[in-house]
C-alpha positions as CSV (number, residue, x, y, z in Angstrom):
1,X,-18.9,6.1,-31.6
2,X,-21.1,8.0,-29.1
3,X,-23.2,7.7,-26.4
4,X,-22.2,5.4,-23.9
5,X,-23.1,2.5,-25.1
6,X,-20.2,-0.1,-23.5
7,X,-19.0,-3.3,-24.3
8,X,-17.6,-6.1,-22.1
9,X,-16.2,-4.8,-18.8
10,X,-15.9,-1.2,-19.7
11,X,-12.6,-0.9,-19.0
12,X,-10.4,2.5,-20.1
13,X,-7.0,0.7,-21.7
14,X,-4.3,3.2,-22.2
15,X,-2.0,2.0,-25.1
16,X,0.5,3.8,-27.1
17,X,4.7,3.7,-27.1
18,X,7.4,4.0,-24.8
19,X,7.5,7.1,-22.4
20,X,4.1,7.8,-23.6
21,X,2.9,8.7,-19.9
22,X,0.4,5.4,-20.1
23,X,0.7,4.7,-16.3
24,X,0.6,8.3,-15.7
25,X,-1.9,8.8,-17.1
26,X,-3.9,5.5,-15.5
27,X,-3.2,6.8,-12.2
28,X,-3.6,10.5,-12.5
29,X,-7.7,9.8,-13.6
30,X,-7.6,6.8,-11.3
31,X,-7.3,9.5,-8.4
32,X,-9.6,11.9,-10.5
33,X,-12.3,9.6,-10.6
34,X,-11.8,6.9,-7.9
35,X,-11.6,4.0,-10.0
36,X,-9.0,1.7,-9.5
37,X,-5.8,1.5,-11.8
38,X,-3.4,-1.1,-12.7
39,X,-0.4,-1.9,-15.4
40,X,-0.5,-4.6,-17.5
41,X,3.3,-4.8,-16.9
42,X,3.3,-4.8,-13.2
43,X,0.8,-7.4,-13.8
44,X,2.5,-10.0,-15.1
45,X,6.2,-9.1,-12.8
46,X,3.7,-9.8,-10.3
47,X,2.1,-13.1,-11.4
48,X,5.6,-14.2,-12.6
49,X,7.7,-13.0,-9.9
50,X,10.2,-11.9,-12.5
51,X,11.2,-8.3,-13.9
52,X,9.9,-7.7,-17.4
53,X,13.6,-7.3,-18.0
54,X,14.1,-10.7,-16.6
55,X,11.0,-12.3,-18.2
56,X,12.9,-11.4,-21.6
57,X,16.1,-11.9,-20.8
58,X,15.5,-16.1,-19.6
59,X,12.1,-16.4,-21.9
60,X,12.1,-14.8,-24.2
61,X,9.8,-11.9,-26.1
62,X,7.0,-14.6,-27.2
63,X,6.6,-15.9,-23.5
64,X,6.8,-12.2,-22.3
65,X,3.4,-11.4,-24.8
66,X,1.8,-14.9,-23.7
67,X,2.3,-14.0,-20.1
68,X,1.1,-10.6,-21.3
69,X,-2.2,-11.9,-22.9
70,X,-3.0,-14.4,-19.8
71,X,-2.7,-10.6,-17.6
72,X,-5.4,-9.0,-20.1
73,X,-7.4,-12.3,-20.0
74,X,-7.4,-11.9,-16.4
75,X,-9.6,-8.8,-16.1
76,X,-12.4,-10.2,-17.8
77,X,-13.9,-10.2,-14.1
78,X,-13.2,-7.2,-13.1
79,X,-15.0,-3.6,-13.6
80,X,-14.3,-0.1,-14.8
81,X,-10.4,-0.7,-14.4
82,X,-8.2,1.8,-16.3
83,X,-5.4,0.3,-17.8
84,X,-1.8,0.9,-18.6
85,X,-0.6,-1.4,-21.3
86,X,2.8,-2.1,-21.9
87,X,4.1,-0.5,-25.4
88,X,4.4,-3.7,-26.9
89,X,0.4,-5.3,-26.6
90,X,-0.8,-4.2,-29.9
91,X,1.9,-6.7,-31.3
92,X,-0.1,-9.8,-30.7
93,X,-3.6,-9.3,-32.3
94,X,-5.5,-11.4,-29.7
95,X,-4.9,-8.8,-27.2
96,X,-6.6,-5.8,-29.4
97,X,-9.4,-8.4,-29.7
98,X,-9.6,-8.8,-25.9
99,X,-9.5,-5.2,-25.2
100,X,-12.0,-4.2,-27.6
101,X,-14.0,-7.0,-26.1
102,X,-13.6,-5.7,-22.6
103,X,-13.7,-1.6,-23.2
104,X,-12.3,0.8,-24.7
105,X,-8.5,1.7,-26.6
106,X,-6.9,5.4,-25.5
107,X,-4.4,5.5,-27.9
108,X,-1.4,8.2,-27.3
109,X,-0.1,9.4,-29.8
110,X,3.1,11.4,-29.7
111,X,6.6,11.4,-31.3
112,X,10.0,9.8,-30.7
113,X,10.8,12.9,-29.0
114,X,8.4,12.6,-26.4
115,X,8.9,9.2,-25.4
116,X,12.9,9.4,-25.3
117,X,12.3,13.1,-23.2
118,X,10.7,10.0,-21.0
119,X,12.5,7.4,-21.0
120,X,14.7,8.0,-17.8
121,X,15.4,4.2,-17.0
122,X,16.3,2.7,-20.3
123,X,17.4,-0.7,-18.4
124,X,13.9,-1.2,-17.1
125,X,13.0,-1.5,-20.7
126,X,13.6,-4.4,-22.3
127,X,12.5,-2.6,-25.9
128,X,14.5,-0.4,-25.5
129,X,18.1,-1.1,-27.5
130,X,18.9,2.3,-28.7
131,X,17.3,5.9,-30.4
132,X,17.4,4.4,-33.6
133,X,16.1,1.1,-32.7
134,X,13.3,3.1,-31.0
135,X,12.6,5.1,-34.1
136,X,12.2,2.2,-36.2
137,X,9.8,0.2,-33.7
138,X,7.7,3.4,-33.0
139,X,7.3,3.6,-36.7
140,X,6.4,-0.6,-36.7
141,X,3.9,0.0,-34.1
142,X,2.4,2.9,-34.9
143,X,-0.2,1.5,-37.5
144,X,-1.3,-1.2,-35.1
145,X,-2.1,1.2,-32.5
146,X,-3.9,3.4,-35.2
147,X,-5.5,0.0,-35.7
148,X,-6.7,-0.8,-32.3
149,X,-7.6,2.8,-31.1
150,X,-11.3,3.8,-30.3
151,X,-9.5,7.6,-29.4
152,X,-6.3,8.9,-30.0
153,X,-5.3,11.8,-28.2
154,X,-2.3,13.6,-29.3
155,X,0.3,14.1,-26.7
156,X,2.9,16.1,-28.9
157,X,4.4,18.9,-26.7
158,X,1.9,18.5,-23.9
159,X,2.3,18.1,-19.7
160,X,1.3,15.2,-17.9
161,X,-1.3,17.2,-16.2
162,X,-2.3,18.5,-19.9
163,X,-3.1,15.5,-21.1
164,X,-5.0,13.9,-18.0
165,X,-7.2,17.0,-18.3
166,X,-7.8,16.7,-22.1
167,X,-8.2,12.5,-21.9
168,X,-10.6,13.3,-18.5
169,X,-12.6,15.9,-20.8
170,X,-12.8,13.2,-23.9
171,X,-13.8,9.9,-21.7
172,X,-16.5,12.7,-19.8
173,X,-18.3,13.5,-23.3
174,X,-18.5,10.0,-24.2
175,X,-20.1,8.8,-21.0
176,X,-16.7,6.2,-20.3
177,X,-15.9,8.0,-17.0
């Protein structure tokens, strides 16, 4: 994939596990480049008026990724948005389909290691249950994002700013940014 030959909405969605540095990330080239920035998961608390926490906790998971799917639906009006997506949206296949129809998939990839390094709040995270149970959903997920990723960008070992600078460098030399 080259050029910069877009598709739908060209928006920049950042996907990839917990403690990845997704919102980060979104924010740090949102100032960078002056385009706006927004989380999928601030998204729906907002349109539901609810915590994620909450949202799962009186729900449910499957209303949490229908809520979630509405939020991506959403910004088919917008423009040039970059993205945060909640660690979970690869797990319903209509969202890949309505990201890929909309822009482009940053995946991040990095190890357990870097997302529980992260993970400060772990009761903000309704995913969250333990290191193990981590482990084993990183390990679930981590096909699917492989799947629905138009870049990966391998985070292993490297700074917040290191990795705005290296994603800002990739999204330059395909014309995205």
């Amino acid at each position: 994939m080259t050029g910069s030959v877009k598709r739908g909405c060209d928006h920049i969605f950042f996907i990839g596990f917990l403690g990845a540095g997704k919102s980060t990330l979104a924010r740090n080239l949102g100032r960078m480049f002056n385009r706006r920035f927004i989380d999928t998961d601030r998204l729906v608390e907002r349109r539901r008026g609810l915590s994620v926490r909450r949202i799962f906790e009186l729900e449910g998971e499957e209303r949490f990724r229908e809520l979630e799917t509405q939020a991506l639906e959403s910004l088919e009006s917008e423009r040039s948005l970059l993205v945060s997506c909640g660690g979970g949206i690869i797990e319903t296949p209509r969202n890949t389909e309505l990201m890929h129809a909309m822009g482009y998939c940053v995946y991040l990839d990095g190890d357990i290691d870097d997302s529980l390094r992260q993970i400060r709040r772990a009761d903000t995270r309704p995913d969250f249950r333990s290191a193990e149970h981590a482990a084993r959903l990183l390990e679930h997920r981590r096909p699917l994002y492989q799947g629905a990723a138009d870049i990966t960008v391998d985070i292993r070992g490297k700074s917040f700013k290191d990795v705005s600078y290296l994603c800002a460098e990739i999204l330059l030399e395909r014309g995205l940014l």
